[in-house]
C-alpha positions, 0 to 999 in steps of 0.5 A: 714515463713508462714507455719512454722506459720501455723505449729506453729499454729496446734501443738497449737490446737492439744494440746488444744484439748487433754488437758482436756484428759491429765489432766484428765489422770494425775488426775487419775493416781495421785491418783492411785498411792496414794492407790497403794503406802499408802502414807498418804492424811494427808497434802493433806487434811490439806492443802485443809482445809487451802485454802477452809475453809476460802473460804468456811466460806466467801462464808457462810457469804456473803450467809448470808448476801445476805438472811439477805438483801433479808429478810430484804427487803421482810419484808419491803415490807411486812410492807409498804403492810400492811401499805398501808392496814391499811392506807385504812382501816384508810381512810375508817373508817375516810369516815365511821365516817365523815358520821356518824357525818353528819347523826347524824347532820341531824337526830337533824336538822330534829329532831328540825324541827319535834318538831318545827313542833309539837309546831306550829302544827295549822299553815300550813308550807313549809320547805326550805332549805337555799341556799345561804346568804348575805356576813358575818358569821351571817344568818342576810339576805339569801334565801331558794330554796322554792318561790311562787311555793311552796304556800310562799308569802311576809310577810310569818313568817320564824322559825327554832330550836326552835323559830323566825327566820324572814320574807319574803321579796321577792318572786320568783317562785322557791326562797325567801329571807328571813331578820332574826330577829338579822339584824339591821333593824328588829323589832318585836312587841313582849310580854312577856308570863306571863303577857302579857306585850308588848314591841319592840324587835329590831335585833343588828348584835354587841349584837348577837355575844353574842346570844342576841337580844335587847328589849325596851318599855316594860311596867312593871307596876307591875315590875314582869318581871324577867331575864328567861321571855319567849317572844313571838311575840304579838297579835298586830304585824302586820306581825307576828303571834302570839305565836312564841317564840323569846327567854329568857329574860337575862337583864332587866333595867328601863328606865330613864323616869321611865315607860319603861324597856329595855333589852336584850333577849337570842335567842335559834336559831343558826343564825351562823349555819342555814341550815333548815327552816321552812315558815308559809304560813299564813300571820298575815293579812289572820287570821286577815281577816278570810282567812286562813285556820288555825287548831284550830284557827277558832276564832283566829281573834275574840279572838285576837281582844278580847285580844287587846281590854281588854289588852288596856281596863285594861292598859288605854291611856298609853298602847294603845300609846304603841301600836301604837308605836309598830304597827307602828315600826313592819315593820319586 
């Protein structure tokens, strides 16, 4: 039984080996015989149309739509490449123009602190930078990275922007605090530009939500003080120098006793958005001494003297009170 397997097995792979030389054989012979007979390959060819067209066509088609996807998905490569490119274009010019708005920021701080510089050319100044502040939106109290170090000393004017900012308040070796004019404790004896009129300018953190200051006690005998009036800090302030603008006058009433006025100024600092400061490092008491060391104000304490004596002289006993009051409510 075995080796009739076995026999069974041989002739099996005896033929396998010579297949291919079999069929091989048979195809030639095949088509020999066609030439050699004339017998028309008509239907041969019309029935190899028939199976391989169709077979033909398909494989066409799904080679089409293989070259279709694979385009479709090179294109699509191809857009999210350039889309990443012009993402980091687009991040690039944004970073560009961030910087750009920034440096044009800078340029009209440093610009304001220039012409501030100009205007007040005859006191020496530090400029400081603001480091931190009290809690809120407004610059009502902060502190700037300049202190004793840097020549700043209690009492020093702070100014910005154009005009009055505040006053020192406290001093260390690299830092100082410094109490804006608009906190609710300040005030500041001040005057108006065209006459000379003294009067008290007090901060009020509910009325500088609108960008104004309070003032009251003015003295208006000749009722010229008008809504557009400059005012400045006094001659008689004792901690302030004089000259330094605090802002425009915006409303204007009489009081009920008939002699004063109150009212309203518009400062033109921006206590919401201050970064820059300059510090006047001459306290009002060294140019009333004789100690500093100001640029054309040799004579400043004489003629600040002279000022005050002929201002009370031509205003009498009323005026004079006045000052008194301001004097003593100047406390900064």
């Amino acid at each position: 039984m075995k080796n009739l397997k076995k026999k069974f097995r041989f002739r099996i792979n005896l033929k396998s080996k010579h297949l291919l030389a079999i069929m091989t054989l048979f195809c030639l012979s095949c088509i020999v015989a066609t030439f050699a007979s004339g017998i028309s390959t008509a239907p041969l060819q019309e029935t190899a149309g028939i199976v391989i067209v169709p077979f033909e066509k398909s494989i066409e088609k799904i080679g089409s739509m293989v070259r279709s996807v694979r385009d479709s998905f090179k294109d699509k490569q191809d857009l999210l490449f350039e889309n990443e490119e012009l993402k980091a274009e687009l991040d690039s010019l944004t970073t560009q123009n961030n910087k750009l708005i920034q440096d044009q920021g800078e340029y009209q701080r440093l610009k304001e602190l220039y012409n501030l510089d100009q205007t007040y050319e005859d006191y020496p100044k530090v400029a400081a930078t603001i480091i931190s502040k009290d809690p809120g939106n407004w610059y009502d109290t902060f502190m700037i990275n300049k202190g004793s170090d840097d020549g700043i000393r209690v009492d020093n004017n702070v100014i910005a922007g154009k005009g009055l900012v505040g006053i020192v308040t406290e001093v260390g070796s690299s830092w100082a605090t410094v109490r804006s004019i608009i906190d609710d404790s300040s005030s500041v004896s001040a005057m108006t530009v065209s006459t000379s009129d003294n009067c008290i300018v007090n901060g009020d953190l509910e009325l500088i939500d609108e960008g104004k200051l309070r003032f009251e006690q003015l003295y208006d005998q000749e009722n010229k003080v008008t809504v557009g009036e400059r005012i400045v800090t006094s001659n008689i302030s004792e901690k302030f120098v004089e000259g330094l603008f605090i802002g425009y006058v915006s409303e204007v009433q009489v009081d009920s006793n008939n002699l004063t006025k109150t009212g309203t100024i518009v400062t033109p600092v921006d206590f919401l958005h201050l970064k820059d400061v300059f510090v006047i490092t001459v306290n009002k008491q060294d140019l009333v001494d004789g100690t500093a060391q100001v640029e054309g104000n040799s004579d400043s304490g004489s003629s600040d003297s002279t000022s005050g004596d002929s201002s009370q002289e031509s205003s009498g006993n009323t005026d004079g009170s006045a000052a008194d009051g301001q004097e003593g409510a100047d406390e900064g």
